[in-house]
Structures are given as structure tokens and as C-alpha cells.
C-alpha positions as CSV (number, residue, x, y, z in Angstrom):
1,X,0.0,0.0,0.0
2,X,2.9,2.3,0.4
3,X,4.5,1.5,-2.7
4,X,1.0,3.2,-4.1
5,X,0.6,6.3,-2.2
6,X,4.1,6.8,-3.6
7,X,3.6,6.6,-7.1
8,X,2.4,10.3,-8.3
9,X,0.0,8.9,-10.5
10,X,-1.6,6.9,-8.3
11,X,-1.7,9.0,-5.2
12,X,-3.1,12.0,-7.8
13,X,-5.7,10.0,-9.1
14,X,-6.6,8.5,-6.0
15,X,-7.2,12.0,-4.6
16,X,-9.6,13.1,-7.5
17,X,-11.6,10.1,-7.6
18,X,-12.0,9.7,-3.8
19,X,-12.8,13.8,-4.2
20,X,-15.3,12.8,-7.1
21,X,-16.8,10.2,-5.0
22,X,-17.1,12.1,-2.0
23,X,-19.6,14.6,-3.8
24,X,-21.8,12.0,-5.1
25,X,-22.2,10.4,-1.8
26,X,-23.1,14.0,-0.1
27,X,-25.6,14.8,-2.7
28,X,-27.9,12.0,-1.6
29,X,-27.9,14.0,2.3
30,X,-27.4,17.4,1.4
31,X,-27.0,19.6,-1.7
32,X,-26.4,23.3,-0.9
33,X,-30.0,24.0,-3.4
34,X,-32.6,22.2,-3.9
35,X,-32.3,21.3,-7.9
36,X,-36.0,20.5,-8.3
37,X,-37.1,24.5,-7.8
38,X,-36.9,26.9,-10.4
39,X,-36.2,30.6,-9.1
40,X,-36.6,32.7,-12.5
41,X,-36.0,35.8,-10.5
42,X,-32.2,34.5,-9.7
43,X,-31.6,33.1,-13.5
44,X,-28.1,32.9,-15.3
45,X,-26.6,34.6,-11.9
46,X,-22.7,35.0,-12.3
47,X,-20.2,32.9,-9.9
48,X,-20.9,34.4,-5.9
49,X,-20.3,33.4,-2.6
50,X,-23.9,32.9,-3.0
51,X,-23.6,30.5,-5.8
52,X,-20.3,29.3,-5.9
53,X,-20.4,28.3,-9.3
54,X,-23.3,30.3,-10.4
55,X,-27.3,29.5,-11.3
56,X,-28.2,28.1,-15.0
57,X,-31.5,29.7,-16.8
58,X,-34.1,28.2,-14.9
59,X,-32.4,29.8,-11.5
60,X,-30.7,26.5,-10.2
61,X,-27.9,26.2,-8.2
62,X,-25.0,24.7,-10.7
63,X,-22.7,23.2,-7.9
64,X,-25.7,21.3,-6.6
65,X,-26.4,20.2,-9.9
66,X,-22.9,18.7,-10.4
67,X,-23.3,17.3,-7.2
68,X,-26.0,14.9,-7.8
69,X,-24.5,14.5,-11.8
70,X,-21.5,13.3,-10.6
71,X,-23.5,10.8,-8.2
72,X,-25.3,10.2,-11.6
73,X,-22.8,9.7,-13.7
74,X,-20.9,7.4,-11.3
75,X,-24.0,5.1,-10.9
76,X,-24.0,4.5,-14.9
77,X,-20.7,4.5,-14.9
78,X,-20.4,1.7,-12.5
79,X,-23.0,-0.4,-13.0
80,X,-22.1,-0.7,-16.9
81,X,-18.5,-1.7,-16.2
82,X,-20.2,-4.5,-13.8
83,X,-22.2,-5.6,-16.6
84,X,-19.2,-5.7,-18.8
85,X,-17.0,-7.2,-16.6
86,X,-19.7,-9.8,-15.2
87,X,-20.5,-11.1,-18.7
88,X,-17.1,-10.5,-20.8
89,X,-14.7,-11.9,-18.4
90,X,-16.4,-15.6,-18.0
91,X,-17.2,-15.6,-21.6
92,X,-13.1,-14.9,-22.3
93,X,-11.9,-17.6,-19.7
94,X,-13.9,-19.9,-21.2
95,X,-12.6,-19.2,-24.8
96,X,-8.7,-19.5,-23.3
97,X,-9.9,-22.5,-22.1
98,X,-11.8,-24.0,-24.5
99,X,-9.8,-22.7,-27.8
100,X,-10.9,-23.9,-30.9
101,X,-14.4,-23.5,-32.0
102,X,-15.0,-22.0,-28.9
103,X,-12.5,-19.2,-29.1
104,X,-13.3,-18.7,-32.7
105,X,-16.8,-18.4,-32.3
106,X,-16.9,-16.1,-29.7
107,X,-13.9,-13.6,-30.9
108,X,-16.1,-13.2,-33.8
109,X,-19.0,-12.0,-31.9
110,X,-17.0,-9.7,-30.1
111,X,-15.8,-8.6,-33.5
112,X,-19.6,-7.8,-34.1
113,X,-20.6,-5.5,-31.1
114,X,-17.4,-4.0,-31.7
115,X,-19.0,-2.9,-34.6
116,X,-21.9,-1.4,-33.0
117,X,-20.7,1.5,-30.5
118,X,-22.3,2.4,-26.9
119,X,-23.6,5.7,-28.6
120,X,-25.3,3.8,-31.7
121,X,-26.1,1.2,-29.8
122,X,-27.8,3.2,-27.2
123,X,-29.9,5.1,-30.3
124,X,-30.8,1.7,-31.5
125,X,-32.0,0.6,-27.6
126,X,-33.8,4.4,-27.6
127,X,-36.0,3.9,-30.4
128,X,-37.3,0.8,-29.3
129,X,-37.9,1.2,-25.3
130,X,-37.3,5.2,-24.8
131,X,-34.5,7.3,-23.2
132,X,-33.3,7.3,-19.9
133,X,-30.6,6.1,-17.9
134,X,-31.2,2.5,-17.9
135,X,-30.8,2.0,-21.6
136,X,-27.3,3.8,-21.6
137,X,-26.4,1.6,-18.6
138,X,-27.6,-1.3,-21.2
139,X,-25.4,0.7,-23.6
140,X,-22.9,0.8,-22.4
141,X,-22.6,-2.7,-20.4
142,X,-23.0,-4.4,-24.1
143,X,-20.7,-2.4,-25.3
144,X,-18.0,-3.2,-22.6
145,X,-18.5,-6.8,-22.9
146,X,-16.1,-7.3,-25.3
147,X,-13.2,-5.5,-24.5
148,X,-13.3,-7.6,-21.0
149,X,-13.6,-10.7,-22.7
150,X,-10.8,-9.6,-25.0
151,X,-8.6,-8.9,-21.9
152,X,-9.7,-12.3,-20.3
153,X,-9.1,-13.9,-22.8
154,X,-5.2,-12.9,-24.0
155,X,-4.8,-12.9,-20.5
156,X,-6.1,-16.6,-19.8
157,X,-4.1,-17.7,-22.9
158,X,-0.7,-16.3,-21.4
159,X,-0.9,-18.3,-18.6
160,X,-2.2,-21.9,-19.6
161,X,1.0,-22.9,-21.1
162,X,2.7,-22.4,-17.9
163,X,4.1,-25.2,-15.9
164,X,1.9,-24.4,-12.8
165,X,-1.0,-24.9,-15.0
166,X,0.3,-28.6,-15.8
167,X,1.1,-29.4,-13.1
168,X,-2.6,-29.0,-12.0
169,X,-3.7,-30.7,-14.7
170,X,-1.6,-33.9,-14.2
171,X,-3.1,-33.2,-10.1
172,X,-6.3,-33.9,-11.9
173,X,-7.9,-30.8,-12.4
174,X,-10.6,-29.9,-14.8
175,X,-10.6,-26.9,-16.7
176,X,-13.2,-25.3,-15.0
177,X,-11.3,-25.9,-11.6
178,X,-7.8,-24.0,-12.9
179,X,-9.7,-21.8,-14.3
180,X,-11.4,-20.3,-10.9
181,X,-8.3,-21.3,-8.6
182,X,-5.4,-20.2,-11.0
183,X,-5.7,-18.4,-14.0
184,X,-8.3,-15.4,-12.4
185,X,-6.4,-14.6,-10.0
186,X,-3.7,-14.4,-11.9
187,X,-5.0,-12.0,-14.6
188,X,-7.2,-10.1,-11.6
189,X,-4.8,-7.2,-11.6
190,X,-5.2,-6.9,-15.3
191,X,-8.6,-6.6,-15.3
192,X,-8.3,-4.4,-12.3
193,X,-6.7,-1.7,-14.3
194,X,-8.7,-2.0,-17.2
195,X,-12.1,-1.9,-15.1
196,X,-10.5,1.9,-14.2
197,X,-9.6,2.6,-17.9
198,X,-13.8,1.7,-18.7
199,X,-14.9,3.4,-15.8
200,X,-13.3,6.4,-17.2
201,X,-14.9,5.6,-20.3
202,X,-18.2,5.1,-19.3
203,X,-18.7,8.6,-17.6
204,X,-17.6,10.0,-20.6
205,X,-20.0,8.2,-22.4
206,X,-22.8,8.4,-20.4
207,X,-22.0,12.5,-20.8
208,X,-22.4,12.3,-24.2
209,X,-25.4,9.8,-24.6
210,X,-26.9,12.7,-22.1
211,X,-26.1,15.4,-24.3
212,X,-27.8,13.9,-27.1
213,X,-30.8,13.7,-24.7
214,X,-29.9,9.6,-24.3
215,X,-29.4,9.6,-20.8
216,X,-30.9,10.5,-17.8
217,X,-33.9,12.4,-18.6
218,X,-35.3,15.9,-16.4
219,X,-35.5,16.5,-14.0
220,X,-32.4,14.9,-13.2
221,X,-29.8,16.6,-13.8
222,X,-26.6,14.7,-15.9
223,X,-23.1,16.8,-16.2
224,X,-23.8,15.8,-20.8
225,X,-27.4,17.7,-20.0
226,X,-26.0,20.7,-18.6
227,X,-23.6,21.0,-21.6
228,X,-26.6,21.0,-23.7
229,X,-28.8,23.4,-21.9
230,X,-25.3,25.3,-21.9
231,X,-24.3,25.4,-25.8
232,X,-26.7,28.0,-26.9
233,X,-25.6,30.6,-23.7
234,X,-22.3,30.7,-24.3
235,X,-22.2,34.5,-24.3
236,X,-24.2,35.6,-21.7
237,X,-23.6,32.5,-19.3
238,X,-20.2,30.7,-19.8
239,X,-20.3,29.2,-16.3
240,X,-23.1,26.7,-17.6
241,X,-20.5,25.0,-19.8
242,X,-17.2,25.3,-18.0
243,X,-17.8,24.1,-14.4
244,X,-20.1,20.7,-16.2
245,X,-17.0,20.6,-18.6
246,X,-14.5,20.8,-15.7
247,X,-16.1,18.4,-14.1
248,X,-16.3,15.7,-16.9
249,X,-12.5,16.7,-17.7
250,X,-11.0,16.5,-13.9
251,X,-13.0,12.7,-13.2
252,X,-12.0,11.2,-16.4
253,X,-8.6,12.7,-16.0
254,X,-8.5,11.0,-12.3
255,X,-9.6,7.8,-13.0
256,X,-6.8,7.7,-16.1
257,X,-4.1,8.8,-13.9
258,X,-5.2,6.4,-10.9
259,X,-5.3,3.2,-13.7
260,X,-1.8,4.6,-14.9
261,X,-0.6,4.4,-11.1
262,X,-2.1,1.0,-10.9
263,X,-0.6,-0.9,-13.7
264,X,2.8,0.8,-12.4
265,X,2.1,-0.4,-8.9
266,X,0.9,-3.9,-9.9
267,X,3.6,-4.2,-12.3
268,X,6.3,-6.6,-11.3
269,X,8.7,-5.6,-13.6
270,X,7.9,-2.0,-12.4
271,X,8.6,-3.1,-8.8
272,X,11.9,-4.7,-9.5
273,X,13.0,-1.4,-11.8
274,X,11.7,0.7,-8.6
């Protein structure tokens, strides 16, 4: 644990993400406005100690707003990679194991929601079941799928030729058996890192699905909504777009700096140069 708070990366990303967090968790006890009322009279109000970061055009509060986006955003964040990761991963051990028909069958399927990204994806899901932020959860999970199964995968194939692995198959394992006891918590770390690389990822698409008027739907507010709402005030209200913006920039920024600082850290060849 040491070793990690030492890496810069790491310890930077750590900080932003655990700030990040810390936000969304407030905002389901205490917001400094309440987002749901609309005071006209105190529209597109610049930065104050009033308003810290300054009221949109309906007269809400923007820091509250980012408050409860952010808890937003991490939600749909989180519960795609889980998707992605609960699906993709068993689906790649099993082609390392398996090879074959197996592998090729299912690499080739992967190829084909590769070929469907989260955004058109979540426009095909829209037009048949309606916008929100279940369908760019759906989104997005389908669309992380395959890069976990990818990482299983060449992951799980690295490591059954090893002599460990033979010797637990001449101890009489089954493939299932190595599977759970040696080669996934072997590759764990791997997947670790790249569940931070998605996460980062899937806030930044679940901004722009939001944007587009995909996501979560008002009155809820979502850090790609407030961009939208923002776009045509540029002029007369630049706050709208730069605190939402700074706040997609600064979280995707942490998570890719704390999933740099992991792979470093988890890195054996990294330890041994350190």
C-alpha cells in the first residue's frame, strides 16, 4: 500500500476520484439547493459566494447540480463496467480454455458488437424502449463486454501454457477448476486496471449519450445535459459549460491517472525497476 501512495499517478488519481466520490455520496444527504425549484428571478446569476459556481436559466444552483451528476454519472458508470465485466470476463476464460471452435466463435461475436458502438447502440435501444438512464447503462454494459472478454481472454491464454498450470492438470484438475483457482487470480490485476480505464470511459459516455438527450432524462440533472442546456448561452452564461465541462475533464482525468498508477504499482517488472 505504500509503494501506491508513492507513485504520483496513483496518489493524484486517488485523490480526484475519492474527491469525485465524496460529492456524489453528499448529494444524496445534502446539496447546498434544492435542484427541483426553479427561481426565475435569480436566472443565469454569475459565480458568488452565493452561488459558488453560479445558477443556470431556470435559476438553479449549478454546484448542486454537479453534485447529484456526478452521483449520476458514477452510478452509470459503475454499473455498466459491472455488466461488462460480469459477462465479458467468464465468456473470455472460457474461450482461453476451451480454444478452438469455442475461441473462434466467440472472438467473432466480439468482433460484431465492436462494430456497434455504446452511442449507436444506445440510439438503437432508444428507439425501441425510450430514453433514460437504464438504456445507456444497457449501452454501455453491451458495449464493454467485449473489451473484457478480449482482456480475459489474451490474459487466460498467457498463462495456460505455464508449468503451474500442468502441473494441475496432471493433479487432476478440470478446466473449470484451474480456471477459478489459477488463471483469475492471476490476470485479476489486469482486469483491475482496465475496469478503471472503462470506468473512465463510461462517464464520458454516459456524458455524451446525455447530451444527445440519451441519458438521464429531467428533472435529473446529468453533467452531458448541462452542456446541452449550456451550448446556446455561451455568451451571456459561460459558467453553464465550464464548471459541467470541468467536471467531466477533472474525473475522467482521475480515474486515467489512478489506472496509470495501478498498472505501475501492480507491475512486477515496475517493482523490480523501482
Amino acid at each position: 500500500m505504500s509503494a501506491a501512495f508513492s507513485n504520483r499517478s496513483f496518489l493524484t488519481g486517488f485523490l480526484i476520484t475519492l474527491a469525485v466520490a465524496a460529492m456524489a455520496l453528499a448529494s444524496y444527504a445534502w446539496t447546498p439547493y434544492d435542484v427541483t425549484r426553479l427561481v426565475i428571478s435569480d436566472k443565469t446569476q454569475a459565480p458568488s459566494l452565493a452561488h459558488w459556481f453560479g445558477t443556470d436559466h431556470f435559476g438553479r444552483d449549478i454546484l448542486s447540480m454537479i453534485m447529484i451528476g456526478a452521483r449520476n454519472s458514477i452510478a452509470v458508470a459503475l454499473v455498466a463496467v459491472g455488466i461488462g465485466m460480469g459477462i465479458g470476463v467468464p465468456l473470455g476464460l472460457w474461450a482461453a480454455a476451451r480454444g478452438n471452435f469455442v475461441d473462434e466463435v466467440l472472438m467473432r461475436l466480439n468482433d460484431l458488437v465492436f462494430a456497434f458502438p455504446a452511442l449507436l447502440s444506445a440510439i438503437m435501444i432508444t428507439a425501441i424502449f425510450g430514453p433514460g438512464a437504464v438504456n445507456a447503462i444497457i449501452a454501455i454494459g453491451i458495449f464493454n463486454i467485449p473489451v473484457f472478454a478480449r482482456v480475459a481472454r489474451a490474459g487466460g491464454l498467457a498463462i495456460w501454457p505455464r508449468e503451474f498450470i500442468l502441473a494441475a492438470r496432471a493433479a487432476g484438475k478440470g478446466s473449470a477448476q484451474i480456471t477459478l483457482e489459477h488463471i483469475l487470480p492471476n490476470i485479476a490485476t489486469l482486469l483491475l486496471v482496465q475496469g478503471t480505464i472503462q470506468f473512465a470511459l463510461g462517464i464520458l459516455a454516459e456524458a455524451g449519450l446525455s447530451y444527445l438527450g440519451l441519458g438521464a432524462q429531467p428533472p435529473m440533472p446529468s453533467w452531458g445535459r448541462m452542456l446541452f442546456e449550456a451550448q446556446t448561452r455561451m455568451v451571456i452564461a459561460p459558467w453553464m459549460a465550464i464548471f459541467p465541462g470541468m467536471a467531466i475533464v477533472v474525473t475522467v482525468l482521475g480515474l486515467n491517472l489512478l489506472g496509470d498508477g495501478l498498472a505501475d504499482v501492480l507491475d512486477p517488472k515496475s517493482r523490480r525497476r523501482a
